[in-house]
N, C-alpha and C positions, 0 to 999 in steps of 0.2 A: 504493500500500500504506500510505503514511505514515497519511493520513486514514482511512482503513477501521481500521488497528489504534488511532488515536486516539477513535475511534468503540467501541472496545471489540470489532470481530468476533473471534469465535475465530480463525475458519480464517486470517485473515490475521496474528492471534499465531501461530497455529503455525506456517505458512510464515514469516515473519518469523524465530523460531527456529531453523528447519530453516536459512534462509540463514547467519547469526552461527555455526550452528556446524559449518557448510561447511568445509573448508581448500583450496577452489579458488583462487586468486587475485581472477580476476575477481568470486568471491562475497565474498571480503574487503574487495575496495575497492567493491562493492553494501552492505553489510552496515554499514559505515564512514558512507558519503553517509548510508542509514538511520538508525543511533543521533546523525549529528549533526544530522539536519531536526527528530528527536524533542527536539532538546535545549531546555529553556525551559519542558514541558510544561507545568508548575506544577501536576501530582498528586505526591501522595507516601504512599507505602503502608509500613505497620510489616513491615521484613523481620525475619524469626525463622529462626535458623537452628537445625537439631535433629540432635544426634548418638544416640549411643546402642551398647551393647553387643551384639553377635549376640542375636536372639530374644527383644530387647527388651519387643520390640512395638512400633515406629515405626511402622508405617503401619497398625495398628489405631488407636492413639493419633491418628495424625494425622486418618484417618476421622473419630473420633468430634468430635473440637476442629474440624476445620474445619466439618461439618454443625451444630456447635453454633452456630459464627460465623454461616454461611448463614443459620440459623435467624433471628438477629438483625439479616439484612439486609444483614449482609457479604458482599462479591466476594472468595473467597479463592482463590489461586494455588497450587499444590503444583508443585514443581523435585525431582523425585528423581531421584538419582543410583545409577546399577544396577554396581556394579565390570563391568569386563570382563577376556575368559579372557585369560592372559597369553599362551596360547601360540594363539591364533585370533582373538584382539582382538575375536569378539563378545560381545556382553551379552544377557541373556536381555529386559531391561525389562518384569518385569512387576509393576510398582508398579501402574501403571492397573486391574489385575485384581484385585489385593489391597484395594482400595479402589472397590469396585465402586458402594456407595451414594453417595460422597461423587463419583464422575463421572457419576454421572448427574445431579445436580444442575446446574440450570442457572448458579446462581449460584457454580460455583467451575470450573479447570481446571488439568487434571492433566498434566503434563509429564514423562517419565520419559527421560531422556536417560544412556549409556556414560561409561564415568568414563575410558577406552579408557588410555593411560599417565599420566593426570593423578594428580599426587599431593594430600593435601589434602582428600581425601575428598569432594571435588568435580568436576564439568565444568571440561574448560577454560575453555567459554563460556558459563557460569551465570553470571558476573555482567553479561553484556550480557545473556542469559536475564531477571533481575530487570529491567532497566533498559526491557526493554520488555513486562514483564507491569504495572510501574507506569504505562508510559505508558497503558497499555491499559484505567487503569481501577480496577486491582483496589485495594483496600486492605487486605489482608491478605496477603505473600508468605512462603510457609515451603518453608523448603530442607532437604531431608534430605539428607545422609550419605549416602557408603558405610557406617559404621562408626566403631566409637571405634578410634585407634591414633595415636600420637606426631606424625602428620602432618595431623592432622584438625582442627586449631585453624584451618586455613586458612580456614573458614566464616566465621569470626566476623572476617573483614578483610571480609565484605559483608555484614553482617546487621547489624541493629539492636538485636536482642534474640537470644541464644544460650541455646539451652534443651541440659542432658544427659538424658538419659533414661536409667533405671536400673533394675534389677529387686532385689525384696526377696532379700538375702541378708546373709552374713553378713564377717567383717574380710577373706574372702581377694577379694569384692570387690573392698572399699575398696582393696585393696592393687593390684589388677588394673587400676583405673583410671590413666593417668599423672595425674602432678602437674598435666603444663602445661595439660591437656582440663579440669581441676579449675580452675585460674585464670583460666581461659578463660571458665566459663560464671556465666551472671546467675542460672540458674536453677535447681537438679533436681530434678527429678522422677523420683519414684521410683515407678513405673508396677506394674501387678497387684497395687494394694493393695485386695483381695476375696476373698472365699471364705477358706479355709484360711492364705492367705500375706499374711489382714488385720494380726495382730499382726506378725509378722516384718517387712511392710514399715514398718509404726511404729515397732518398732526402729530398722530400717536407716535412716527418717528421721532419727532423731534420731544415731543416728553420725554421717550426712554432715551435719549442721548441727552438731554439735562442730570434723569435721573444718574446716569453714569459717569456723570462731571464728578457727580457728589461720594460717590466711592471710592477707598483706598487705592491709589494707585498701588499695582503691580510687577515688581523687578522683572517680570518674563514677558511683559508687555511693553513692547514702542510705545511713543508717546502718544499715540491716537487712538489708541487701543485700550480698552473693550471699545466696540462703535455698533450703532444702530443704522438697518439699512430697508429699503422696501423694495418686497420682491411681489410678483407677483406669478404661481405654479402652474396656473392655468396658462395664462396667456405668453407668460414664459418670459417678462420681463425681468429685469435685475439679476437674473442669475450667472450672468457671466460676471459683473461687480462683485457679487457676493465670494464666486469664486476666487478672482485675482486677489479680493483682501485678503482671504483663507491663504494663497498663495504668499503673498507678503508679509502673513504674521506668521507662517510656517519658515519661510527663509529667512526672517530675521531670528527666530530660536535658533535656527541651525547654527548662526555666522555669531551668536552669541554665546551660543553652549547650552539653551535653557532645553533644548529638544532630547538630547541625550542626558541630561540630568532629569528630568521630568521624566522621561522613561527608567531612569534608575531609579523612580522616587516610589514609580508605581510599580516596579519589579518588588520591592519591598514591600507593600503596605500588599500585594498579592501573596507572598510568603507568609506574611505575618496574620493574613485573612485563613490563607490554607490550615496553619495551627491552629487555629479558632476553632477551627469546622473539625479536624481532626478531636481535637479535645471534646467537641459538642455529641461526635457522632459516637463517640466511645459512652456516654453516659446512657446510648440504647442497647450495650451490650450488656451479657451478665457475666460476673456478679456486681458489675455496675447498675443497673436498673433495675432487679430486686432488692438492691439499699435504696434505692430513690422513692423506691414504694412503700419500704418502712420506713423512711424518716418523715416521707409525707405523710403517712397516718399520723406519724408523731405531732407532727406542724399543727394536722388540722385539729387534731384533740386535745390539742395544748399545751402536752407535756414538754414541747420544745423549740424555741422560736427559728423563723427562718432561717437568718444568718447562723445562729449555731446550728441548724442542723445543715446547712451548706458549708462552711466548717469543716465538721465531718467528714462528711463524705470525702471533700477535696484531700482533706490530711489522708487517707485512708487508703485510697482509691486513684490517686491524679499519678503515682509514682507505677501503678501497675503493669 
């Protein structure tokens, strides 16, 4: 599989995919030996990651900016992330259908993967997702969201370029969006700037590039940067602007050093995610999780309060 998906074939990206976001075991430690024979490839693709408001229009916008790319001779990659039901853990996944001109194109592929309990507005396994859509070739990787919401900055710990996506309105917006989604992105785009909601979204450009006067400047940002722009998906306006910024706050990281530390930054904080999960995932084996069932009786009957009975267990149990 290694050489077939360095060779660029789909089907052995998608099976490759399908394996990384397995939770068998034995496809863990397959999925493992894979991303580390990948490792050393020496391609490297601009990851963009893209949130956005309900009804945004993310995957019209994305259509139109990837077939733009295509068009250019780019292999662009799309990771969408589809929420799944809380109480049936399916997902509907139907980002591929939504974007139906941009999959049939040979030079781009569409990935639509369950966000199933992940928080973060992503896959658990979207960022080995990217790590082998780059092996694979592509040089454009864009990751969508579930959605904008307090937990969604999580994108921008694997992307190299974080786009918002916005719709013309007006201060209760502004106000609708968190701070932290606001700090977070390099970009916005303030998207259905056409037809009747032309002026309005020029307004609302010009709010969100006030609001962005007013935040901390950032050492991995030029001096223009974060900036507000209007595009519009349908009609296919501003997407080549949007692009060339993208393109100039990506070669100015390069020529400054913040692109390769940024990616060292998130090499880490994914390591230090993986022991987390490791240590989480151990608390559902036994005789780890028939102590978790008596100290919960314990908790709830009163004989011992939370912290001391997590305590425990940890002293006990965390060394085994």
């Amino acid at each position: 599989m290694t050489q077939r998906l360095l060779a660029g074939e789909r089907r052995a990206l998608a099976r490759a995919i399908t394996l990384v976001e397995s939770g068998r075991e034995d496809h863990r430690a397959q999925a493992g030996e894979l991303l580390q024979r990948l490792r050393g490839h020496g391609r490297e693709a601009l990851r963009v990651g893209l949130s956005g408001t309900p009804g945004v229009g993310k995957s019209t916008f994305i259509e139109s900016f990837g077939c733009m790319l295509t068009a250019q001779g780019l292999k662009v990659a799309v990771l969408a992330v589809d929420p799944s039901s809380a109480r049936s853990g399916g997902s509907i996944l139907g980002d591929k259908t939504r974007m139906e001109r941009l999959a049939r194109d040979p030079n781009a592929f569409i990935r639509p993967s369950p966000s199933q309990s992940q928080l973060g507005g992503v896959a658990r396994r979207t960022r080995e997702a990217i790590d082998l859509c780059e092996a694979a070739g592509f040089d454009v990787i864009l990751i969508e969201t579930v959605g904008v919401g307090q937990s969604e900055t999580m994108v921008a710990e694997m992307a190299d370029l974080f786009l918002l996506l916005l719709a013309p309105a007006g201060g209760d917006e502004l106000q609708g969006v968190k701070r932290g989604i606001m700090e977070m992105a390099d970009i916005l785009l303030i998207n259905k700037a056409d037809g009747d909601l032309k002026t309005t979204a020029i307004r609302t450009c010009a709010d969100y590039a006030g609001a962005l006067r007013l935040l901390r400047k950032r050492p991995q940002d030029p001096r223009d940067f974060p900036k507000a722009l209007t595009v519009s998906a349908v009609e296919e306006n501003g997407l080549e602007k949007a692009w060339e910024e993208m393109r100039t706050l990506s070669d100015w990281r390069h020529e400054n050093g913040h692109f390769a530390a940024r990616r060292a930054a998130q090499a880490r904080y994914w390591f230090e995610a993986e022991v987390r999960e490791a240590l989480l995932s151990r608390l559902n084996r036994e005789p780890v999780k028939g102590a978790m069932t008596t100290l919960a009786g314990q908790v709830e009957n009163g004989a011992v309060s939370a912290t001391a009975a997590a305590d425990q267990l940890m002293r006990e149990y965390l060394m085994m």
